[in-house]
Phi, psi and omega in degrees: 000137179276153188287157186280132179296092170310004189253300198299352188282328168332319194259008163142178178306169157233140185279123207254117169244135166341154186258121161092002164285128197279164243256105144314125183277113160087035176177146171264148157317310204203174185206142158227138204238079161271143185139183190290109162328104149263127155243122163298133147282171157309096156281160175218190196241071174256141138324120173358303159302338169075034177269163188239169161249134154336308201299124195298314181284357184267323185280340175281284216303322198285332185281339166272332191291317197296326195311281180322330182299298168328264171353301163280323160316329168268012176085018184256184142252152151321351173259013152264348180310136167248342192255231092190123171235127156281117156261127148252152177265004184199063177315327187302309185318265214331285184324301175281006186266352197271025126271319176288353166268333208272310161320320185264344183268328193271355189258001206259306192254009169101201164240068148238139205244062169318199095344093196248164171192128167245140187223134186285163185195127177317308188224132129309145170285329162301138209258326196274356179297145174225021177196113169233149194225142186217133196234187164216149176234183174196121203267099186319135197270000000 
């Protein structure tokens, strides 16, 4: 692996990938960071009112905007998340859906592709969620 320019870690995170590991679509191997720690609790995709939509894609978007909201309370952007773990309660949804997810992620937190990881789960603790999503970000000092 070649080494990571650390001067460049100043304008925000970075991706770190293995040398000859072939380019991961919509996510990195690794990140690297310097700077102040946000960790998200599991948001999930309630409205202010703390109502859900049925719709799988209306809750990754309202769950992404929530995402984002955090984020900017702390002074942060989407393009500092290193981190992002998905739950779903329904992978085949998830799976037949990666377009209209791949739209909403993309209109809310950009093309920047952190380090992900998703994982099914029987239940969410909200009974109407059918997506929580919880990152860290790390806000360059």
């Amino acid at each position: 692996m070649a080494p990571v320019n650390r001067d460049a870690l100043k304008q925000g995170p970075i991706a770190v990938e293995p040398e000859g590991w072939p380019q991961p679509k919509g996510y990195s191997n690794g990140m690297m960071a310097r700077g102040t720690l946000l960790a998200t609790g599991g948001l999930v995709g309630w409205d202010v009112q703390g109502q859900f939509s049925d719709d799988f894609i209306a809750q990754v978007t309202q769950t992404l905007r929530n995402t984002a909201a955090v984020l900017e309370a702390a002074g942060a952007k989407p393009e500092h998340i290193v981190r992002m773990t998905w739950y779903v309660t329904d992978m085949d949804n998830y799976r037949s859906n990666l377009r209209g997810i791949g739209s909403a992620y993309r209109d809310i937190i950009g093309r920047h592709f952190p380090a992900m990881a998703l994982v099914q789960v029987v239940s969410l603790v909200e009974p109407r969620a059918l997506v929580e999503i919880e990152t860290t970000a790390v806000i360059p000092d």
